[in-house]
Structures are given as C-alpha cells and as structure tokens.
KEDO-842454 format. One record per residue: residue in three letters; x, y, z of N, C-alpha, C in turn. Coordinates in steps of 0.001 Angstrom, whole numbers, always signed. Layout:
BEGIN
residu  n.x  n.y  n.z  ca.x  ca.y  ca.z  c.x  c.y  c.z
ALA  X  Y  Z  X  Y  Z  X  Y  Z
...
***
This chain:
BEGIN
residu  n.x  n.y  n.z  ca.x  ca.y  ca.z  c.x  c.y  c.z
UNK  +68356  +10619  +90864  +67916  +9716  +89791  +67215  +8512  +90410
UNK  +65892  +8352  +90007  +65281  +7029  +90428  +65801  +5812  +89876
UNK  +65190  +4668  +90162  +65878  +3538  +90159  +65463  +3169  +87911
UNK  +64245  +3713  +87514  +63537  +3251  +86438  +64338  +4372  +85557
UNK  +64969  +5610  +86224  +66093  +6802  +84928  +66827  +5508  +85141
UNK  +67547  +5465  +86366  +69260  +4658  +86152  +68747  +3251  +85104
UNK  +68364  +2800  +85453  +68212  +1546  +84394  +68301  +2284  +82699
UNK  +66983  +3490  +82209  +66762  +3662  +81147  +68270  +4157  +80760
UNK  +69057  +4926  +81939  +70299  +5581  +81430  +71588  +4199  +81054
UNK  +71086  +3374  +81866  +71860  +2225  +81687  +72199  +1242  +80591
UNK  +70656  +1034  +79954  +70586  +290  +78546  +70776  +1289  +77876
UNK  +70761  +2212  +77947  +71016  +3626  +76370  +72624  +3509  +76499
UNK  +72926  +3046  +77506  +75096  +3223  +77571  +75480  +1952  +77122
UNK  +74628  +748  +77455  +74940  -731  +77184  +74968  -161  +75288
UNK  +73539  -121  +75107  +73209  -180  +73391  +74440  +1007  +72767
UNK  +75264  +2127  +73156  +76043  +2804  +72574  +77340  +2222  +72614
UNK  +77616  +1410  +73854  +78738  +1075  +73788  +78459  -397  +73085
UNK  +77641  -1464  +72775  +77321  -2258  +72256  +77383  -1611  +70068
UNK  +76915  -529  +70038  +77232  +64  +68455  +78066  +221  +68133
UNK  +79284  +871  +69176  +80673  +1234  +69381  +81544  -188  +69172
UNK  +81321  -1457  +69807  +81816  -2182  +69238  +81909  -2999  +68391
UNK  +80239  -3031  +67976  +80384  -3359  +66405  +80651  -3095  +65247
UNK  +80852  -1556  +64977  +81227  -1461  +64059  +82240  -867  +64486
UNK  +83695  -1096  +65602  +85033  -808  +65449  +85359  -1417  +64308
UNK  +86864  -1409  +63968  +87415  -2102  +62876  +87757  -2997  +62870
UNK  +88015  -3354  +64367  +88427  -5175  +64784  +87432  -5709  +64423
UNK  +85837  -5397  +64070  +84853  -6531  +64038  +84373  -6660  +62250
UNK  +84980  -5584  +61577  +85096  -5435  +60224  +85536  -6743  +59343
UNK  +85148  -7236  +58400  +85716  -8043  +57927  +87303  -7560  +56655
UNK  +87759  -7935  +56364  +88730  -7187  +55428  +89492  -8701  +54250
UNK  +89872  -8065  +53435  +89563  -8675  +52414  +90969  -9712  +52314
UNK  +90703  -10945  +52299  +91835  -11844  +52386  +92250  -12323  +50829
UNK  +91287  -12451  +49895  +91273  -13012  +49065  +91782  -11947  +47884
UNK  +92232  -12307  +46311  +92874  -10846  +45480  +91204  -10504  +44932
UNK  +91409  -9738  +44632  +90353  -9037  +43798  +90025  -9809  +42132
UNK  +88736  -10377  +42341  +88413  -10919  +41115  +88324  -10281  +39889
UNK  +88561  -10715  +39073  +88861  -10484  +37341  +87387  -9794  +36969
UNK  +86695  -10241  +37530  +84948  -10126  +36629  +84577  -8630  +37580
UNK  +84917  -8606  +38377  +84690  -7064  +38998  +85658  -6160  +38585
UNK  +86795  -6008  +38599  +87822  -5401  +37639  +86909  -5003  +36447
UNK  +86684  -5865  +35543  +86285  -5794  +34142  +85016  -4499  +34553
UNK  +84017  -5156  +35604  +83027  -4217  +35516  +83150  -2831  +35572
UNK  +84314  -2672  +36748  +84401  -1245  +37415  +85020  -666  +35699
UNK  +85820  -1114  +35164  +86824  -597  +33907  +85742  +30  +33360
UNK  +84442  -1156  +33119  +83736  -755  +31730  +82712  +268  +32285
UNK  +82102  +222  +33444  +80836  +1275  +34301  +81203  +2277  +35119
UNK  +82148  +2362  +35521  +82880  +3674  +36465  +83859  +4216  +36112
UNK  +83266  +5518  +35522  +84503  +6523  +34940  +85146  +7026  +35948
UNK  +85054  +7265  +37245  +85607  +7756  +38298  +86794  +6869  +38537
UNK  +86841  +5185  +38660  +87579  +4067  +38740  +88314  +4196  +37225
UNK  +87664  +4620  +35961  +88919  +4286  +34832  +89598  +5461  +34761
UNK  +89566  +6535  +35221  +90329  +7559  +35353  +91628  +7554  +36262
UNK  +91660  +6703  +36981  +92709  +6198  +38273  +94400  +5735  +38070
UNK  +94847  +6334  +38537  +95907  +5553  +37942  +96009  +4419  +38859
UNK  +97046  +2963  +38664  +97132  +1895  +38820  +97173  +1614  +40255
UNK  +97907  +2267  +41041  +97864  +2182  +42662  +96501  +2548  +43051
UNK  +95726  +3606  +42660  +94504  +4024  +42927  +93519  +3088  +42444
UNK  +93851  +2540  +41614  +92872  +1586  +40852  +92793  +303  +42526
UNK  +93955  +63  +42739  +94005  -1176  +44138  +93468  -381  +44783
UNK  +93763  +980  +45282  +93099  +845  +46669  +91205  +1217  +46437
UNK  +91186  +1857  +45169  +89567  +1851  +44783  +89283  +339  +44761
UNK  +89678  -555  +44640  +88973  -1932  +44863  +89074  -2613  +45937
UNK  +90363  -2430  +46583  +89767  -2477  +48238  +88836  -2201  +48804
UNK  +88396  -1112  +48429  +87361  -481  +49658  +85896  -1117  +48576
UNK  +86258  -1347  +47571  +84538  -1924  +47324  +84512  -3484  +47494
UNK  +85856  -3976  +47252  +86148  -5096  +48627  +85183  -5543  +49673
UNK  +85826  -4210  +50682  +85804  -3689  +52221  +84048  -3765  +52144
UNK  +83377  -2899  +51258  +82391  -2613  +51540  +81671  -3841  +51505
UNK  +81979  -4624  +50355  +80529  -5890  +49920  +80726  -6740  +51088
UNK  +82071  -6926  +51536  +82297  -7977  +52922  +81640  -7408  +53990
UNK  +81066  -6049  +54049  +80388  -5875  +55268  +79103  -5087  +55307
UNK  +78367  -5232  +54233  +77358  -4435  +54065  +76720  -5769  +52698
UNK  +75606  -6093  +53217  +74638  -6727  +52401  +74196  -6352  +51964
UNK  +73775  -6828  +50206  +72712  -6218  +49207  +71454  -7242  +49151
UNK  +69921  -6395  +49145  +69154  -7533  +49164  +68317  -7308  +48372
UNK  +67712  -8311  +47195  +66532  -7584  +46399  +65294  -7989  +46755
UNK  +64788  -6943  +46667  +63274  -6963  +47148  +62593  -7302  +46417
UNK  +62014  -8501  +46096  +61434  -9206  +44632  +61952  -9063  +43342
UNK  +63141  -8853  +43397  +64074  -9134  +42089  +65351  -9900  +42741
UNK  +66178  -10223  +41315  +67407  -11015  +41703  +68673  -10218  +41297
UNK  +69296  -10089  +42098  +70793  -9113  +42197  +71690  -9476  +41595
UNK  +72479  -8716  +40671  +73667  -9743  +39846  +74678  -8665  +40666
UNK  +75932  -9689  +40219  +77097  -8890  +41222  +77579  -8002  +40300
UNK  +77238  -7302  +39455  +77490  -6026  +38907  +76827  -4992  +39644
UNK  +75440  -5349  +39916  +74836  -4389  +41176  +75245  -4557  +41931
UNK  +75926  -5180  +42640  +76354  -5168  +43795  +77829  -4368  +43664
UNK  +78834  -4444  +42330  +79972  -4154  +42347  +79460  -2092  +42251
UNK  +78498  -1671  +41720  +77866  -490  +41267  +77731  +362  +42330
UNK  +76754  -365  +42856  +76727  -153  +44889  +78081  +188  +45361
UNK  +78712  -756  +45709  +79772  -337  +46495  +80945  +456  +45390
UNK  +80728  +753  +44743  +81454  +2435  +44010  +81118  +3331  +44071
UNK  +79586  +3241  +44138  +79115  +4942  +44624  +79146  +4655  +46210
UNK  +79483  +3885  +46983  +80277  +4636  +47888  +81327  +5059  +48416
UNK  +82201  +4026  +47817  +83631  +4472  +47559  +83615  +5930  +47109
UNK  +83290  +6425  +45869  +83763  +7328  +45352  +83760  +8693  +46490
UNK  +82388  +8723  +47052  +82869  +10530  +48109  +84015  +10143  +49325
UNK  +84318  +8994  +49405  +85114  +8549  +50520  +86175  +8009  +50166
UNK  +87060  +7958  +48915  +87899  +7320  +48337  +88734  +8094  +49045
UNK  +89433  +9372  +49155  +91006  +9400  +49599  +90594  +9411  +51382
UNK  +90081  +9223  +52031  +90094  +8822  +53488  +90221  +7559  +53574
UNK  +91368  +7333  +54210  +91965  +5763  +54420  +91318  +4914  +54838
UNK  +90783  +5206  +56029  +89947  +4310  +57588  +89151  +4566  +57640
UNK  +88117  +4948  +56171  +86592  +5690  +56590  +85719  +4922  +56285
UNK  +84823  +3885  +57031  +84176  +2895  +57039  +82254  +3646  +56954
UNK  +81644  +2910  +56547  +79673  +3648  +56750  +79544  +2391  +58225
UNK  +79322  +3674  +59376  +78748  +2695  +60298  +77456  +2998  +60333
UNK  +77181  +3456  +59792  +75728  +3856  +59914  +74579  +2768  +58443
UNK  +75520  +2312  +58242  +74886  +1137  +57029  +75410  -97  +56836
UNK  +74518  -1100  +56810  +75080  -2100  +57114  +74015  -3222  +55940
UNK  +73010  -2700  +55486  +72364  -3305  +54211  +71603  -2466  +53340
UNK  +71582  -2627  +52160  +71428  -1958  +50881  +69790  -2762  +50242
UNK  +68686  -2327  +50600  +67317  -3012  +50145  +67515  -2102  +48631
UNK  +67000  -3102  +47678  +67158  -3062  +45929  +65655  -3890  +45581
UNK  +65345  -2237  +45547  +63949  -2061  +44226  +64131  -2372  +43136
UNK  +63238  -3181  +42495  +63139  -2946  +40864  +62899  -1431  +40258
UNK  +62017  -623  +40407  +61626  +518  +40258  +61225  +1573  +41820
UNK  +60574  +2707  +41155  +60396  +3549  +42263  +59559  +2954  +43194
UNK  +59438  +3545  +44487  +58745  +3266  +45657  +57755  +4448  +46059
UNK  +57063  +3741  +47284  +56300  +5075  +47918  +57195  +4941  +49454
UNK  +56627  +5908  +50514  +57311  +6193  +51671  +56593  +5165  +52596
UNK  +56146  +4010  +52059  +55183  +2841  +53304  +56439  +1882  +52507
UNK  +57150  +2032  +50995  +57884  +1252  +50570  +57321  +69  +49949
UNK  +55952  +491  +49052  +55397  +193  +48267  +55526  +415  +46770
UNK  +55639  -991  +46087  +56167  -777  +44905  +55213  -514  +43992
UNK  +53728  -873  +44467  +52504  -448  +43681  +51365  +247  +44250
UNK  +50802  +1054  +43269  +49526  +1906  +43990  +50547  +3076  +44198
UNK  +49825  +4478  +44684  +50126  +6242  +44333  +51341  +5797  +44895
UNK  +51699  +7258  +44758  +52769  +7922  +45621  +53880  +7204  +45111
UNK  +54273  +6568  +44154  +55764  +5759  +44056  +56613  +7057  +42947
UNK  +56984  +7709  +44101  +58013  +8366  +43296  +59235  +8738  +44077
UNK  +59840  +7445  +44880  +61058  +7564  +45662  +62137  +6752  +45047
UNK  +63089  +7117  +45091  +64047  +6187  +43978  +65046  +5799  +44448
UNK  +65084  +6725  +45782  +66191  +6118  +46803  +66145  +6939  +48292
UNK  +66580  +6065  +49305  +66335  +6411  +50445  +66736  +5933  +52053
UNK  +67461  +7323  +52729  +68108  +6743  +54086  +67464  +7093  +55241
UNK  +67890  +6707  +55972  +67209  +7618  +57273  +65802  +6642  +57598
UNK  +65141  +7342  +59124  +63898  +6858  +59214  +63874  +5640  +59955
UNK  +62961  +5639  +60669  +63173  +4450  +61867  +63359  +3028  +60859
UNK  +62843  +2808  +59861  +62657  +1607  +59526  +63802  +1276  +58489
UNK  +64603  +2326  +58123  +65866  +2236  +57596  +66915  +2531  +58349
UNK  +66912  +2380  +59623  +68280  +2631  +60636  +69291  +1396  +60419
UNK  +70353  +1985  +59633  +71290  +1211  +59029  +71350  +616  +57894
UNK  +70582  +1232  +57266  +70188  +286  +55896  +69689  +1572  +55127
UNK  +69701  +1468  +53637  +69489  +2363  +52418  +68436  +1726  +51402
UNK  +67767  +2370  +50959  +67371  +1972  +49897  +67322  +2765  +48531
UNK  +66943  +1981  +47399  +67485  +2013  +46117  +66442  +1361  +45158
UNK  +66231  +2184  +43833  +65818  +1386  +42868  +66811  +1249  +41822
UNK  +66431  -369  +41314  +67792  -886  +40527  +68028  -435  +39020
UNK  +66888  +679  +39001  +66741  +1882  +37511  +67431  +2473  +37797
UNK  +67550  +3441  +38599  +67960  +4347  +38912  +69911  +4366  +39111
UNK  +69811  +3222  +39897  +71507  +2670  +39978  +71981  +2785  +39000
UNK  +71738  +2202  +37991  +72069  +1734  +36418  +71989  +3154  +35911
UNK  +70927  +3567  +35770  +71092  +5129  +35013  +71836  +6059  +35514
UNK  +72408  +6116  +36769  +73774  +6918  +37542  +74680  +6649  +37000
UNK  +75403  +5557  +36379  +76542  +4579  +35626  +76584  +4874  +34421
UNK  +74835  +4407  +33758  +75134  +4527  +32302  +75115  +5990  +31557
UNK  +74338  +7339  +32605  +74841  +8628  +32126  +75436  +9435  +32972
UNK  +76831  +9255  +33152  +77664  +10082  +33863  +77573  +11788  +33056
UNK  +76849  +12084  +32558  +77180  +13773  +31980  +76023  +14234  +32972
UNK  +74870  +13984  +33000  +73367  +14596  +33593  +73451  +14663  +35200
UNK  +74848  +15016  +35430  +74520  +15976  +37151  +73771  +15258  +38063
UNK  +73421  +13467  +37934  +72448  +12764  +38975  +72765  +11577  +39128
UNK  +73290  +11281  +40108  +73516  +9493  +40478  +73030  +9600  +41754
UNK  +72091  +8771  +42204  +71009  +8823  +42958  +71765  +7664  +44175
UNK  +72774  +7092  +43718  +73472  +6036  +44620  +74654  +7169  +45525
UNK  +74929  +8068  +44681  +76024  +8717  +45220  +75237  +9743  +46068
UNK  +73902  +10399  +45578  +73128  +10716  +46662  +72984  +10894  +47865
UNK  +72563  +9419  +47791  +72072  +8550  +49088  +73526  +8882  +50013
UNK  +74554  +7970  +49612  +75900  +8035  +50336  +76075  +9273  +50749
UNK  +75916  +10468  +49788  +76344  +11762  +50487  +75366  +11920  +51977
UNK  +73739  +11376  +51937  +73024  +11539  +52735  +73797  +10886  +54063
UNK  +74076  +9585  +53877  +74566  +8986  +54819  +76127  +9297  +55337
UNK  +76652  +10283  +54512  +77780  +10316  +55405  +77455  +12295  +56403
UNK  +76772  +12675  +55685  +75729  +13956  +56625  +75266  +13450  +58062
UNK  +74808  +11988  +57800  +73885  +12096  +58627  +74772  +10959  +60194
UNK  +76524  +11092  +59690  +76919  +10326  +60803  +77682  +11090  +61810
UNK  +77355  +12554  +61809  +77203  +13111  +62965  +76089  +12867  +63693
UNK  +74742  +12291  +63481  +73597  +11962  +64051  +72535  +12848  +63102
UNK  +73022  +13753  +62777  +71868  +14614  +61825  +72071  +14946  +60447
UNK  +70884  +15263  +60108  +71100  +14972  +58349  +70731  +16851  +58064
UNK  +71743  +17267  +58146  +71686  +18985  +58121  +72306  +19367  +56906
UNK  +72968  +18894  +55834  +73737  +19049  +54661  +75263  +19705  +55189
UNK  +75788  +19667  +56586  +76547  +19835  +57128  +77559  +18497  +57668
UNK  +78438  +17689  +56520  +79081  +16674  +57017  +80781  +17229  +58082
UNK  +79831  +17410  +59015  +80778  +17678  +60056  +82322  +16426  +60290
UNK  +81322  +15656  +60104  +82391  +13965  +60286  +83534  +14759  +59275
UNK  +83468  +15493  +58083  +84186  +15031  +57211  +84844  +17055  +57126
UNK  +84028  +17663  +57090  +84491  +19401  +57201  +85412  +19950  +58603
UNK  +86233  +20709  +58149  +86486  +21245  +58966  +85935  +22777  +59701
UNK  +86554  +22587  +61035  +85650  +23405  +61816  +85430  +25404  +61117
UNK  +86640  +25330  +60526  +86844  +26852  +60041  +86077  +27298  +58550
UNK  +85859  +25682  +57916  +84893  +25574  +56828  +83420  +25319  +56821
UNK  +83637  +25755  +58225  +81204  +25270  +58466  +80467  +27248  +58377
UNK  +81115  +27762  +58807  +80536  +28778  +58241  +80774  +29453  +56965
UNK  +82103  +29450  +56338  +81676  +29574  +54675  +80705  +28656  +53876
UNK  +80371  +27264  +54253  +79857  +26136  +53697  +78436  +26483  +53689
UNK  +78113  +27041  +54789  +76517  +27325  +55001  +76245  +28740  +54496
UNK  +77054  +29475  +54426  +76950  +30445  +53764  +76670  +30515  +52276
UNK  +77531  +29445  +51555  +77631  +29466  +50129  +76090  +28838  +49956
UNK  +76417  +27601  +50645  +75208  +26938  +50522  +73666  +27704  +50759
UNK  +73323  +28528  +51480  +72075  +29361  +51412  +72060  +30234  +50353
UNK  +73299  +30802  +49900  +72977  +32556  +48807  +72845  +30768  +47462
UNK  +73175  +29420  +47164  +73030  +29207  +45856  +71706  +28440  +46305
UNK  +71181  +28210  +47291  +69427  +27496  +47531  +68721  +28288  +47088
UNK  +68797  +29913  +47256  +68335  +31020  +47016  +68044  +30628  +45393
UNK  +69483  +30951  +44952  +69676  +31000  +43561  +69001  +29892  +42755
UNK  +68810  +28538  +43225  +68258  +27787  +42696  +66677  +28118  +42779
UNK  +66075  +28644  +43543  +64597  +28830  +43899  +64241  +30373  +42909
UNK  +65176  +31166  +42397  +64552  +32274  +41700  +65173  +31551  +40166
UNK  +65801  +30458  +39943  +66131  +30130  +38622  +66731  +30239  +37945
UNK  +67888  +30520  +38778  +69377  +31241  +38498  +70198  +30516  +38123
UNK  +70286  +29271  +38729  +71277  +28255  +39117  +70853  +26895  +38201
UNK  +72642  +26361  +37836  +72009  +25165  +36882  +72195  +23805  +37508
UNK  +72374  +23855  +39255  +71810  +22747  +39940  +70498  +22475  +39993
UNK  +70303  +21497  +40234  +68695  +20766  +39723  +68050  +21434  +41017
UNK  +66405  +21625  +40697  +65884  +22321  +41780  +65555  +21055  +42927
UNK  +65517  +20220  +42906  +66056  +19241  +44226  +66612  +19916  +45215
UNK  +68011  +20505  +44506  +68640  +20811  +45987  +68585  +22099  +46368
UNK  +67243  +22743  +45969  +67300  +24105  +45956  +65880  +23723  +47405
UNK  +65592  +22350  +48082  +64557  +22030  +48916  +65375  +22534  +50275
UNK  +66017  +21872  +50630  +66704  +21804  +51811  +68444  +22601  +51765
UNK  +69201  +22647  +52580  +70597  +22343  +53019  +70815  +21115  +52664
UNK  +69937  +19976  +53540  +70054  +18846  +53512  +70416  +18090  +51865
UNK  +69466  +18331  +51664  +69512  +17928  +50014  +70125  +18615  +48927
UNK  +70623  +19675  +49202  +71198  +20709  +48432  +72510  +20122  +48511
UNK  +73453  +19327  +49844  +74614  +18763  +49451  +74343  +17683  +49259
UNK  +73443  +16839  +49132  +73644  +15535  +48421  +73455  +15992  +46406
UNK  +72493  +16791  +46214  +72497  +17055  +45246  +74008  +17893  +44614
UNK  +74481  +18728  +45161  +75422  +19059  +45013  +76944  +17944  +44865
UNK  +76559  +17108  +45630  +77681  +16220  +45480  +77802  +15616  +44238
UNK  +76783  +14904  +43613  +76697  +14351  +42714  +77327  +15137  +41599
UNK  +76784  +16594  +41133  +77385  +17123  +40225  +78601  +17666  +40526
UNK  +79384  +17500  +41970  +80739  +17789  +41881  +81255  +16288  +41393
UNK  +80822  +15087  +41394  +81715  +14052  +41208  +81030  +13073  +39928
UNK  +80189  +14373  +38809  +79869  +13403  +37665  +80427  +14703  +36693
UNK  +80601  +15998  +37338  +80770  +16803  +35855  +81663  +17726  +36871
UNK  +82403  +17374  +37314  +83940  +18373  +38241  +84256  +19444  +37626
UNK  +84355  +19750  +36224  +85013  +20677  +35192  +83927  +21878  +35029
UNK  +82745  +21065  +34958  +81398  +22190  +34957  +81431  +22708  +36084
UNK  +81663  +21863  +37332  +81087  +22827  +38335  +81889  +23355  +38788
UNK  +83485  +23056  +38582  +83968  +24241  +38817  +84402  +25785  +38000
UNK  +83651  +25398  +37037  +83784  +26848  +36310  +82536  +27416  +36202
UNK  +81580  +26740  +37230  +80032  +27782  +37237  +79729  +28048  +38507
UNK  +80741  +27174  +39611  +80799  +27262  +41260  +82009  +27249  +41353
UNK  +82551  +28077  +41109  +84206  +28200  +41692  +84280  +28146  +43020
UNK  +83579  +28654  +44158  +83795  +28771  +45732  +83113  +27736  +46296
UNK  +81727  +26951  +45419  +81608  +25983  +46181  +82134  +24575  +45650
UNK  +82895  +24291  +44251  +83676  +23274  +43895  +84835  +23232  +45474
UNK  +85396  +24688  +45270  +86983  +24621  +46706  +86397  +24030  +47507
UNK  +85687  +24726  +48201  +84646  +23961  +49378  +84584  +22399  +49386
UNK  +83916  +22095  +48726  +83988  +20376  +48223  +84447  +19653  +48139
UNK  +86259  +20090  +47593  +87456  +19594  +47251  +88101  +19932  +48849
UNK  +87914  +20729  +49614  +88026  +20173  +51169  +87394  +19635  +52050
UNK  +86473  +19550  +52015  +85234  +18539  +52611  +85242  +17125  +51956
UNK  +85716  +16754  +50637  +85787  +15479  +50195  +87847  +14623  +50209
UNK  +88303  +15942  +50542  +89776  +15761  +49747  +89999  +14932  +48431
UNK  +89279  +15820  +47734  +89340  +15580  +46360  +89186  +16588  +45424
UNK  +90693  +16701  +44504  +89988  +17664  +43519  +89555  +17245  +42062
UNK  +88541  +17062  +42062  +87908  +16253  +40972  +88268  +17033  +40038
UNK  +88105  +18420  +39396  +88171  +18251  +38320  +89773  +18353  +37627
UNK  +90664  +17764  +38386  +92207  +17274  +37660  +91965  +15861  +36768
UNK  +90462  +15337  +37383  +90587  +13911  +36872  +89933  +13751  +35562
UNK  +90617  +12850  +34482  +90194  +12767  +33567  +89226  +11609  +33318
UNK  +87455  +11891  +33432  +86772  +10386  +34113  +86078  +10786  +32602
UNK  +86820  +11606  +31201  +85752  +10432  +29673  +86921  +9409  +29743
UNK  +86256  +8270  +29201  +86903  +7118  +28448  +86203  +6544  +27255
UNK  +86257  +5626  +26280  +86064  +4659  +25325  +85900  +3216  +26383
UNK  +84682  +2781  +26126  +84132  +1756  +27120  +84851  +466  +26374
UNK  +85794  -400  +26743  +86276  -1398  +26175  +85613  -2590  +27002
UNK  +84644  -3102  +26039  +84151  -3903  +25718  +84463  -5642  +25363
UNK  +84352  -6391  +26027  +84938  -7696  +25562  +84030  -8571  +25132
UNK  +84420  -9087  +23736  +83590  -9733  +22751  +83296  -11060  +23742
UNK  +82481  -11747  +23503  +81926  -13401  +23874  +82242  -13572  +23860
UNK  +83130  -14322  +22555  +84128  -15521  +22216  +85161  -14834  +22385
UNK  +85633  -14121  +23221  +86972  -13853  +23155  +87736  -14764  +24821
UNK  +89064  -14636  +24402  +89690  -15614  +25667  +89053  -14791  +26771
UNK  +88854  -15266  +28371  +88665  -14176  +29391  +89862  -14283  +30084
UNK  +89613  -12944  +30526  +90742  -12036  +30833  +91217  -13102  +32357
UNK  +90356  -13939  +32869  +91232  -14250  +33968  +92090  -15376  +33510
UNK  +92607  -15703  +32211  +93405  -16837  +31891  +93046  -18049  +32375
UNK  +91186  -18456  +32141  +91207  -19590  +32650  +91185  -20371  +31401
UNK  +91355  -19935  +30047  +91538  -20251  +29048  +89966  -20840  +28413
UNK  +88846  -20628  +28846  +88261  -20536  +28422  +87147  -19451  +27651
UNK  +86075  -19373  +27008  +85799  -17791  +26792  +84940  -16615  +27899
UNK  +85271  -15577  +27235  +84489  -14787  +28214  +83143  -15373  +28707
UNK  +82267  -15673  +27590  +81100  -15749  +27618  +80627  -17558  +28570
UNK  +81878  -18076  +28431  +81423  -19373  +29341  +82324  -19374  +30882
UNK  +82217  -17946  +30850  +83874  -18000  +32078  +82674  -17052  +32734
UNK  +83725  -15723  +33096  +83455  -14654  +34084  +82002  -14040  +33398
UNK  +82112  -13980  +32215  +81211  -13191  +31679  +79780  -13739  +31071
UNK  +79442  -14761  +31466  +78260  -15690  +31621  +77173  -15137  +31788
UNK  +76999  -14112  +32821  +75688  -13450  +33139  +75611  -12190  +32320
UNK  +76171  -11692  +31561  +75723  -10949  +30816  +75503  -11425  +29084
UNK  +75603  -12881  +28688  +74996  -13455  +27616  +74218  -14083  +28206
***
C-alpha cells in the first residue's frame, strides 16, 4: 500500500468511525420533558394507527415521536411548518418501527418540506415536478424529502393503500443496510430473505399483467414494491391480509407487527374553540394549545 491508499484508507476509517459515533445512542438526545397536551390531541385526532393503541402503547408511541423531533429536524422550503407537521412526520416513522425498542433512523437526520410536488434538480417550478417524496442520492444523504400535500393526504385518507411519508421511511429503513434493494435486511431475518424475494417477484409479475390490487408503483422495482407494499400493509392490514395472505405473514415478521388485530377506524373527536383545553390551563382551546388551527 502506498503512502496516498494508506491515507485514503485512513480518512474512510476516521469518517466511519466518526458516523459510528454520532449517531450511537449516547449522542441521541432523549426526551426529559412529559409529552405535551397539543400533540396528544393531534396524534388522537390524525393517526389511526396511534388511536387504535392501547394506553401503555399510546406512551411508548409518543416517545419515539418524542425521540424522533429531538433528533431529526424539519425544514420548510419556502413555506412555514406548524408542529402538527412536524407531529405527522415523526408518526409515519414511528409507525414501521414501533415494536423495536432501540431502533433509531441513522441514516436521517433532516426532513426538507415542500409545499407541493418537485422535480429531481428539486425544483418546485417548470416540467418534470412530479416527485412527492424522496430519499437517497448524494444530495439527500441523511435527509428526506416531502411534499406537505402529500403528508396531509396520507393522514387525512387512511383507506387508499398510500401514505407517501410511510413510503419514504420504508425506503429508508431498506436502505440502512447501505442498499435500497426492497430487502430490509436490518430488520428480516436470515431464513425469511428467500421466501421474501420470492413472493415479492411472482406479485411484481402480477402487478405488471394486472392481476394485482397493489398500485402499479410497486410493480417498478423490488425496491419500490416494499415501500409500496408497506404502506398498504399498515393503512388497510385486513385487506391485505385476505388478498396477500403469505405476503401480509411475511410483513408481520419483518415489521413485528400484526396489523391486522388492530382496530385503526375511529370517530375523529374533535374539540370545539370555546371549549376548556384539555391541558387545564383553564383557558380555551382556541386561545390555549389550539390557536393555530383558528
């Protein structure tokens, strides 16, 4: 080895072991403070996955969106962010990672928030804007992006098989083995990678002759076939497992979750303006917590 490898081999070990210790868990921030009233309210009224929970699950689902906002920045890209987007965000990533205890995104560390679609230069005007969300790519290493339509319409129609936030996350937790193969190794086990790729090619198939009532998205790739797939295991669990019986199982061991036990309809309870707010500061919703939405 010449003297100009050992150096290049040298900073490539500095910069891995330099990644390695930033995002251990000692350098994590974690949440000292209780969980505020006005995020509660949100998750109740926008995440059927969170009102389906029972009460212990309900804490540790707000821990980790906690966990997440303390260490992952949201930034808008010529718009202004209310902390409902921000509380929205960090639920669709909670949700594919909710029963893993210690499972942190090191591979993300800020969340860029479009008003609308983009192009791939990440242009919000002129052709090509038909990206709505997006990981990967030298200029997103560690960071995601998102349009703030699209967020909102993942939330406000949980029946239509597409949340484009939960997407993304599925992308990013694929891609923290280093590659984005629709193979989340981080998270499958070793005896489940060849049924997984198996199922997964005979229903890409199936989606490409028009068989299949996954969206033809994920009928492009592997890659995209489990992010697309994810979504409709964790917005309609009951459908897909009675139209994918072998690849719901699959899912429900690769996520440790069996979604469809969970009961995620509810009746959206709603809190009037003038009504007291819920954090007993004795004043009303509408001049308290709930200000930004009058």
């Amino acid at each position: 080895m010449n003297a100009i490898s050992f150096l290049i081999a040298a900073a490539l070990g500095l910069i891995v072991m330099w990644a390695l210790d930033f995002f251990s868990p000692s350098k994590l921030k974690k949440p000292k403070e209780p969980f505020p009233e006005m995020w509660r309210i949100i998750l109740n009224d926008s995440v059927g996955f969170y009102h389906g929970l029972n009460d212990s699950d309900k804490d540790h689902f707000e821990y980790k969106v906690h966990f997440f906002l303390l260490n992952v920045r949201v930034t808008g890209i010529q718009i202004n962010i209310t902390q409902k987007d921000k509380i929205l965000l960090a639920a669709s990533a909670v949700i594919p990672i909710f029963h893993f205890k210690n499972w942190w995104y090191t591979n993300l560390n800020e969340v860029l928030v479009y008003e609308d679609s983009f192009n791939d230069q990440f242009e919000t005007k002129g052709p090509g804007r038909n990206i709505l969300g997006m990981v990967g790519g030298d200029y997103l290493q560690g960071k995601m992006a998102i349009s703030i339509r699209t967020l909102h319409h993942g939330f406000r129609n949980e029946q239509d098989k597409n949340n484009t936030a939960v997407h993304e996350m599925a992308h990013l937790i694929d891609y923290m083995d280093g590659s984005i193969d629709g193979i989340p190794h981080v998270l499958i086990g070793k005896e489940f990678v060849i049924p997984w790729i198996d199922l997964m090619d005979k229903e890409i198939q199936r989606i490409r002759e028009g068989k299949s009532d996954i969206r033809p998205y994920g009928g492009t790739s592997r890659t995209e076939f489990f992010a697309v797939a994810s979504e409709y295991f964790f917005e309609r669990p009951k459908l897909f497992e009675k139209k994918h019986p072998e690849l719901y199982q699959l899912m429900c061991e690769i996520f440790d979750q069996k979604m469809a036990k969970r009961n995620l309809g509810w009746k959206r309870n709603r809190i009037r303006k003038n009504a007291p707010c819920p954090c007993d500061s004795k004043k009303t919703f509408r001049a308290c917590c709930g200000h930004e939405h009058f």
